[in-house]
C-alpha positions in Angstrom: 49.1 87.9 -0.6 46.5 88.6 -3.3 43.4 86.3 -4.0 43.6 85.0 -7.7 39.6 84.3 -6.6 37.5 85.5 -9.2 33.5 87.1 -8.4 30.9 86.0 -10.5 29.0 88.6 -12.5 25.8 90.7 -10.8 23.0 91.1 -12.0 21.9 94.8 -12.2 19.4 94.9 -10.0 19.9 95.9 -6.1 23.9 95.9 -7.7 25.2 97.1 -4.4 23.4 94.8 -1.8 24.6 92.2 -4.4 28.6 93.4 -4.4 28.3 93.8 -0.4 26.9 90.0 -0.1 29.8 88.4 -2.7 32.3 90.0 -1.3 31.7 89.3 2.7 31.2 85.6 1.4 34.7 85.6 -0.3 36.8 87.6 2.5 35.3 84.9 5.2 35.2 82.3 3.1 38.9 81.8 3.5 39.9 82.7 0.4 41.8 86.0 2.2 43.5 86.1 5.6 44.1 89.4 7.5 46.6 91.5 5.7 46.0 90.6 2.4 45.1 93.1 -0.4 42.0 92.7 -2.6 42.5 92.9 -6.6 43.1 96.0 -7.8 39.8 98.4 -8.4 39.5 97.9 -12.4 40.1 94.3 -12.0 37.0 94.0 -9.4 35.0 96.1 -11.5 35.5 94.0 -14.6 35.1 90.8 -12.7 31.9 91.9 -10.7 30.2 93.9 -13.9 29.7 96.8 -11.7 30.7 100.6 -12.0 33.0 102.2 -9.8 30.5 104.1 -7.8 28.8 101.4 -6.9 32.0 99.4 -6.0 33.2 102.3 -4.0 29.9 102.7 -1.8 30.2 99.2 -0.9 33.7 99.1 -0.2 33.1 102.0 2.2 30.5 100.1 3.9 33.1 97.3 4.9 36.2 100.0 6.1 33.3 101.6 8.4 32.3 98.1 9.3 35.9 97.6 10.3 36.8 94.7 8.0 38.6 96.3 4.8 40.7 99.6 4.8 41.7 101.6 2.3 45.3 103.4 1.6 46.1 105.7 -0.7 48.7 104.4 -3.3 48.3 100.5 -1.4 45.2 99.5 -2.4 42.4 97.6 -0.2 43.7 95.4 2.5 42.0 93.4 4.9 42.0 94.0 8.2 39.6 91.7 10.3 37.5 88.6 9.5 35.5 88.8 12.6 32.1 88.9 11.7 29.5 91.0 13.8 27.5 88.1 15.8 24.7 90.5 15.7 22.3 91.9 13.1 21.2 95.8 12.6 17.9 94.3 13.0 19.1 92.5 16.4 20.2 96.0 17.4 17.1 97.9 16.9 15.0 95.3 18.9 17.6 95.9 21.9 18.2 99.5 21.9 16.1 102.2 24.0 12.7 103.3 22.1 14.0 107.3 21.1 17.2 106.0 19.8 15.1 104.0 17.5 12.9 107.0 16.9 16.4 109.2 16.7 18.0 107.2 13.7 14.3 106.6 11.9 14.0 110.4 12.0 17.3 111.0 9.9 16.6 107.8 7.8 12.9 109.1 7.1 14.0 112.5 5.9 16.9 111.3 3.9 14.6 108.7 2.0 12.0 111.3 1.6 14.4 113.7 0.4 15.9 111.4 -2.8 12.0 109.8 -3.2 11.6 113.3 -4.4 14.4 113.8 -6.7 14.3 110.3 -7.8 10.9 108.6 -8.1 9.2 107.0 -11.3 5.7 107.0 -12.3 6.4 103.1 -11.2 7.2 104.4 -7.9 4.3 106.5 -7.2 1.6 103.8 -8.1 3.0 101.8 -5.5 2.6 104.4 -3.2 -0.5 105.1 -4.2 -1.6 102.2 -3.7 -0.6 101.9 0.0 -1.6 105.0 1.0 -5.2 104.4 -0.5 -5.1 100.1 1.4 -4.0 102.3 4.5 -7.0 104.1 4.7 -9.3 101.7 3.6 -8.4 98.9 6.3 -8.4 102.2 9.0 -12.3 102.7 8.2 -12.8 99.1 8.0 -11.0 98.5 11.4 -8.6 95.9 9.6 -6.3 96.9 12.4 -3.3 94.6 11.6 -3.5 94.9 7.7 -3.6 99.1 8.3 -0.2 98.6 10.0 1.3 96.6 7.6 -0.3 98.8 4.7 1.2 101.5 6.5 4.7 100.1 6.7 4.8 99.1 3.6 3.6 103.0 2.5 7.2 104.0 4.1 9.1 101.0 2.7 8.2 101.8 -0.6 9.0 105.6 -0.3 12.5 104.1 0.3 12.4 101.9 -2.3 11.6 104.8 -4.7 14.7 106.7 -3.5 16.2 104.0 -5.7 19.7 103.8 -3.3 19.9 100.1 -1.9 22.0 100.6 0.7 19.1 103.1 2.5 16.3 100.7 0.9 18.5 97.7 3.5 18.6 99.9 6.6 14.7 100.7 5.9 13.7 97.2 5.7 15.7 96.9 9.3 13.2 99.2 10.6 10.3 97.2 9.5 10.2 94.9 12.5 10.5 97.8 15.2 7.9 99.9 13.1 5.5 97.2 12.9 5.5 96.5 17.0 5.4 100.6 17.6 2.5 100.7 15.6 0.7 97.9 16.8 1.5 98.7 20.3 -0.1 102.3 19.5 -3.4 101.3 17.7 -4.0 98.4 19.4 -3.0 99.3 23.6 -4.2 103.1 23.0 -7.7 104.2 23.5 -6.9 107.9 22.1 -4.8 106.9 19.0 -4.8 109.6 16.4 -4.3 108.2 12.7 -2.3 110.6 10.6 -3.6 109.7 7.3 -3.4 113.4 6.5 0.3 113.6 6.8 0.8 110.6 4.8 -1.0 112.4 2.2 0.7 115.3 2.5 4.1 113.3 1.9 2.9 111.9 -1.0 1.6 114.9 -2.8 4.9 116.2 -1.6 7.1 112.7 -3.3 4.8 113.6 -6.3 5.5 117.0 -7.1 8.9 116.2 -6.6 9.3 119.0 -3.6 12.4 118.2 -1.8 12.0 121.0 0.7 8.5 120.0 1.4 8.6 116.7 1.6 11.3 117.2 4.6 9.2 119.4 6.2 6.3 117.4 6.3 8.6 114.3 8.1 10.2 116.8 10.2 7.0 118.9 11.6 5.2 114.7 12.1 8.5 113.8 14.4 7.8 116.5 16.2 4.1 116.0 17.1 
């Protein structure tokens, strides 16, 4: 049975965190029940105000998530409305330390690599802005506004590769980041600050280098 529910319009900005939020509140808010079919693709994009990339991406979050799947020549049926009673963010804090480092190693090179293709002059301020409040509270021994400059310097690079879905999983990083650095500066006698990577990266994001960029994250994971 179809949903004659109708979706509010989105506003354009973060369109796809948007479409991923209105949708889980309508499939568990009891509006669907297991087996039904959502409207038809043209119908959701009219109803929503979103193109169909962006509908697509987010409906391909939900069939990996294990609550929608598609078939070909069927349409989009529902097939759970058990909702994970944990967050990503939950996850991180639980799992082992390198499988943490493992997945922010793949998510730092992926950001790093669009930030390049895709960043405004907007974009780069910001990061600017960071990088230069990182190094300033390192000198002034501003321990705990240096780590939050410094998250915030990463953040912003995946902000600036302007997908939302990445920009989410980023900002579920933030947490763990924040207590790896802090447990770094602050426990460890011998830390090294890498300020000169970070301006590396930028001039990297700023020249729009793809390959370099990578290569800078990839040659800092594996110091």
């Amino acid at each position: 049975m179809t949903s004659n529910s109708s979706f509010s319009k989105v506003p354009r900005r973060k369109l796809a965190d948007v479409v991923l939020e209105q949708l889980q509140q309508r499939i568990f808010s009891g509006s669907y029940k297991v087996g039904d079919r959502l409207p038809p693709e043209p119908q959701l994009m009219e109803e929503l105000g979103v193109g169909r990339s962006t509908l697509r991406e987010v409906i391909q979050v939900l069939v990996h998530a294990g609550i929608l799947e598609v078939k070909q020549g069927q349409g989009t049926h529902i097939i759970s409305l058990e909702e994970k009673t944990s967050s990503f963010e939950d996850l991180l804090a639980k799992s082992d330390i390198q499988h943490v480092y493992e997945a922010r190693a793949m998510l730092d090179k992926q950001v790093a690599e669009l930030a390049s293709k895709r960043r405004t002059n907007e974009d780069m301020l910001i990061l600017k802005s960071f990088l230069d409040q990182r190094k300033r509270m390192l000198q002034e021994g501003n321990y705990n506004a240096y780590i939050e400059a410094d998250v915030q310097f990463h953040l912003a690079i995946a902000k600036a590769s302007h997908n939302p879905i990445l920009e989410s999983m980023y900002s579920a990083f933030i947490p763990t980041l924040r207590q790896i650095l802090s447990k770094l500066i602050l426990n460890t006698v011998d830390y090294q600050d890498n300020t000169l990577y970070h301006e590396k990266l930028y001039q990297a994001i700023l020249n729009q280098n793809v390959k370099e960029a990578v290569e800078i994250i990839s040659k800092n994971l594996e110091r």
